[in-house]
C-alpha positions as CSV (number, residue, x, y, z in Angstrom):
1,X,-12.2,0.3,10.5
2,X,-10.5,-0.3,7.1
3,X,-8.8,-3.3,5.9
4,X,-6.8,-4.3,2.9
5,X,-7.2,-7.8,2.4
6,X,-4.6,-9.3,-0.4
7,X,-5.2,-12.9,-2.1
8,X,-9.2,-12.3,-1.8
9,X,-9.6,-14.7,-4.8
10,X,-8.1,-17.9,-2.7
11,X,-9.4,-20.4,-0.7
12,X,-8.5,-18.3,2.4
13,X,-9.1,-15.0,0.8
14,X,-12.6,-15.5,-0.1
15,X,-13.6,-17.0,3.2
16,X,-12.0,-14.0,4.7
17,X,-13.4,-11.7,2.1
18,X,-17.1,-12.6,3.0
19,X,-16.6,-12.4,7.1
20,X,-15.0,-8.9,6.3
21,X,-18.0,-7.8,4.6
22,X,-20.6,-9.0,7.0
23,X,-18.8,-7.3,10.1
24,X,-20.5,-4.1,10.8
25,X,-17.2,-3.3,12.6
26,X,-15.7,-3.0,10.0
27,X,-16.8,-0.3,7.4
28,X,-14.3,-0.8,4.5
29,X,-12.4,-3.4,2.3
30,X,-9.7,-3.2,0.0
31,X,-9.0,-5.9,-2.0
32,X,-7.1,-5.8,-5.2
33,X,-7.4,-8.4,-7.3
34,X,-6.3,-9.6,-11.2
35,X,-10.5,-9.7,-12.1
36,X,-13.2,-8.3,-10.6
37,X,-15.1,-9.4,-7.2
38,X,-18.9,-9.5,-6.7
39,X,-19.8,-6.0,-5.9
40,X,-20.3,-4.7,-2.5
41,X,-21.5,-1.1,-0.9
42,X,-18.0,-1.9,1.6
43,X,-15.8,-3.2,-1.2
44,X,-13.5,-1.0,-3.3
45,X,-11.5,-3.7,-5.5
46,X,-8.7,-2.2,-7.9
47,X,-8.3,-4.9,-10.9
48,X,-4.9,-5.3,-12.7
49,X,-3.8,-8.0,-14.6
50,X,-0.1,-7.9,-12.4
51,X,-1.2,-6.7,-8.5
52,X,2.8,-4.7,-8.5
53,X,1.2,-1.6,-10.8
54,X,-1.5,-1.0,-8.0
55,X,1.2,-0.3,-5.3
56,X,1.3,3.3,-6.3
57,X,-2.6,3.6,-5.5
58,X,-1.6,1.9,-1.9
59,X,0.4,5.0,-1.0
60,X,-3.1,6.8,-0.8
61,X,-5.4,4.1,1.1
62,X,-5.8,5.1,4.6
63,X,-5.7,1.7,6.7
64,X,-6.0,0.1,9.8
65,X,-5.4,-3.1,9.4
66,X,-4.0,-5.6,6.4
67,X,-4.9,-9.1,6.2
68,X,-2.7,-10.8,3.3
69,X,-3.7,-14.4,2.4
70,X,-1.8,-14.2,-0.9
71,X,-0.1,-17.3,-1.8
72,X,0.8,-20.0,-4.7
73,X,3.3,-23.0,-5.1
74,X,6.4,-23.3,-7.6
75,X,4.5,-25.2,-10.0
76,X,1.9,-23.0,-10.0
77,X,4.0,-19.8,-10.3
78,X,6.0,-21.4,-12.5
79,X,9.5,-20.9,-11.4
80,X,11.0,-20.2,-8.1
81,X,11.2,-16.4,-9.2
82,X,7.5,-15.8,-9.9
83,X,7.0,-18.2,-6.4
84,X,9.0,-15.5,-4.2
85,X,7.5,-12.7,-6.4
86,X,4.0,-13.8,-5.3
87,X,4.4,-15.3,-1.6
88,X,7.2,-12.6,-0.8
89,X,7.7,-9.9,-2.5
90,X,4.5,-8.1,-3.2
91,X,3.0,-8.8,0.4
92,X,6.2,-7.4,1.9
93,X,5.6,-4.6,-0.4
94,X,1.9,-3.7,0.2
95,X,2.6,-4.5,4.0
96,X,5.4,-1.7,4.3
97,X,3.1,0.8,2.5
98,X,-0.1,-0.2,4.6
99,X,1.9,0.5,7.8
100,X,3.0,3.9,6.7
101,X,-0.8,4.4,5.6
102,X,-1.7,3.8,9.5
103,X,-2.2,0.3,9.3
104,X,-1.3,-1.0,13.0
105,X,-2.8,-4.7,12.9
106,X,-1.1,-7.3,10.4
107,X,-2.7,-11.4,10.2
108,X,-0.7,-13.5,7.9
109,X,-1.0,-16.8,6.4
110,X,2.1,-18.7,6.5
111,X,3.0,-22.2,6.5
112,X,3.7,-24.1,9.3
113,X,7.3,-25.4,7.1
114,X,8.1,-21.8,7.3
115,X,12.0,-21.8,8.1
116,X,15.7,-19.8,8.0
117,X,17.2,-22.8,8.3
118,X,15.2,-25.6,6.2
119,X,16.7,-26.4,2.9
120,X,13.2,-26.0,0.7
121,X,13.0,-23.4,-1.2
122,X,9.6,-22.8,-0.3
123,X,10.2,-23.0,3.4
124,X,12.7,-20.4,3.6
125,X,10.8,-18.1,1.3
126,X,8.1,-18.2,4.1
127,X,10.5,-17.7,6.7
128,X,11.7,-14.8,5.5
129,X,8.5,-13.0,5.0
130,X,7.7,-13.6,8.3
131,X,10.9,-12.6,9.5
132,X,11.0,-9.1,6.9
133,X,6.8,-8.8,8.2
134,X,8.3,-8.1,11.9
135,X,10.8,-5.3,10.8
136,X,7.7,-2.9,9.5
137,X,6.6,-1.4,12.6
138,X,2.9,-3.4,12.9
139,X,2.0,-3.2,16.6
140,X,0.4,-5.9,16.4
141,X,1.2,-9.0,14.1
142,X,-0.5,-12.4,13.5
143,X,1.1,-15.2,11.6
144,X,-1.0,-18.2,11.6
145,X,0.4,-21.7,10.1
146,X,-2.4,-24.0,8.8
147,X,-1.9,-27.4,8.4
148,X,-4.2,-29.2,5.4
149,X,-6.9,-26.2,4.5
150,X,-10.2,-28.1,3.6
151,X,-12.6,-26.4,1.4
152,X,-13.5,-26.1,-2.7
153,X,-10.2,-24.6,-4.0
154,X,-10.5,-23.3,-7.6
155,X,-6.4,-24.1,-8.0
156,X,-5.6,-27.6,-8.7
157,X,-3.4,-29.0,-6.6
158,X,-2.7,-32.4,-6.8
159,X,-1.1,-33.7,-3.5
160,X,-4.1,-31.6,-1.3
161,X,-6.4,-34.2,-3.7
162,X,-4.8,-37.0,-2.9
163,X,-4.2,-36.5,1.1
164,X,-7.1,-34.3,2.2
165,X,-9.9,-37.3,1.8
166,X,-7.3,-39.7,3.8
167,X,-7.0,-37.3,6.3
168,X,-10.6,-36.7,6.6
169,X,-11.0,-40.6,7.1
170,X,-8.3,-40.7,9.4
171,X,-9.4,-38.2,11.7
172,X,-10.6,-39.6,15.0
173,X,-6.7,-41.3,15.1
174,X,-5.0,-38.5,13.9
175,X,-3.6,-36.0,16.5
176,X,-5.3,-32.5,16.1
177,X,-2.2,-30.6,14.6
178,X,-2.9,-33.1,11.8
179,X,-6.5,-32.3,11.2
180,X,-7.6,-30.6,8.1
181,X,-8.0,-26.8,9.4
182,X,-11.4,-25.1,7.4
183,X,-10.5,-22.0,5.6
184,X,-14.0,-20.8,7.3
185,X,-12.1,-20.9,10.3
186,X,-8.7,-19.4,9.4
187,X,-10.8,-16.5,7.7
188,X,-12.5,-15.8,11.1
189,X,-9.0,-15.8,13.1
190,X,-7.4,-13.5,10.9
191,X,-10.4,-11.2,10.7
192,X,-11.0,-11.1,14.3
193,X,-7.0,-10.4,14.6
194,X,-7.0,-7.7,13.2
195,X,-10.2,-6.1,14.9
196,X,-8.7,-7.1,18.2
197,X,-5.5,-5.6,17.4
198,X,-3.8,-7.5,20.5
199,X,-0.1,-6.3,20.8
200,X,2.6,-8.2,20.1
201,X,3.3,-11.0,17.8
202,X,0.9,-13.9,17.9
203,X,1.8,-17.5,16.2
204,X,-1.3,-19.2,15.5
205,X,-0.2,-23.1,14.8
206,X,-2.7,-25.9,13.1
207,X,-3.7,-27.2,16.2
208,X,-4.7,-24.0,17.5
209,X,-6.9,-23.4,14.1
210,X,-8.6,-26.8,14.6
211,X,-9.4,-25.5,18.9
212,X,-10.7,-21.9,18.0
213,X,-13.8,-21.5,19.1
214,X,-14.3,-24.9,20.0
């Protein structure tokens, strides 16, 4: 099968990136990125300094599946503009042009704040992806909502510094939809989503990240 995997430079992405590439299932990855991946006979990776001006090339990548683990934060972006540009508006795009290239299987990353109905901006920007993601005709859809995501993130963020070693410490009180969920893990749900290809639309919460495969 082919994929299109989007964010393949995150945390998530590159865990997802690598189990991609070592399933002999599947036999091609697209993943555009702003610089250039490690090479791979299964990779094809269109660079671009701004992802939107590789849409037009999406038109012509025959796909079964999209995988889009593309995502920042407001102080990152650096407004609430370039937020909903990144964590809405180009996934929504590349998702509506991967479905019309045969794309049946969608796994997102969301976050488990995502709401219509919260105040946040952040919040209701992920709820209305997810809601927008359900309206493109993806047989089957996966939206998983990670709690903490443990592992070496090359973004600074300062609050995942400060609570991810006290939540490691605390573990063994802490309920399990407040353990840190591995981005080794989420990468190996979202992949095996999309190979599975289960109809309907599949919520996959913190808790159930920490129980998978367990």
């Amino acid at each position: 099968m082919r994929i299109l995997i989007l964010g393949a430079t995150g945390l998530v992405g590159r865990h997802t990136l690598a189990r991609a590439l070592a399933d002999t299932r599947i036999r091609q990855v697209i993943a555009p990125s702003r610089r250039s991946l490690a090479s791979h006979p299964k990779l094809v990776n269109p660079v671009a300094q701004q992802i939107e001006s590789l849409l037009h090339e999406a038109d012509h990548w025959p796909l079964d599946a999209l995988i889009c683990a593309m995502g920042t934060t407001i102080g990152t972006a650096g407004s609430k503009e370039a937020f909903r540009h990144v964590d809405y508006e180009l996934p929504l795009a590349f998702a509506g042009r991967a479905v019309r290239q045969g794309a049946k299987a969608l796994a997102l990353v969301s976050s488990p704040g995502a709401s219509l109905t919260l105040p946040l901006y952040y919040n209701r920007t992920k709820g209305e992806l997810e809601r927008d993601i359900q309206g493109l005709g993806y047989t089957s859809l996966t939206i998983v909502r990670p709690g903490m995501i443990g592992g070496d993130r090359k973004e600074f963020r300062l609050a995942e510094r400060l609570v991810l070693p006290v939540a490691a410490a605390l573990r063994p009180l802490l309920p399990k939809g407040l353990w840190i969920n591995p981005a080794e893990r989420i990468a190996d749900i979202l992949v095996d989503a999309v190979i599975a290809q289960t109809q309907g639309l599949h919520r996959i919460a913190s808790r159930d990240v920490v129980e998978y495969r367990d």
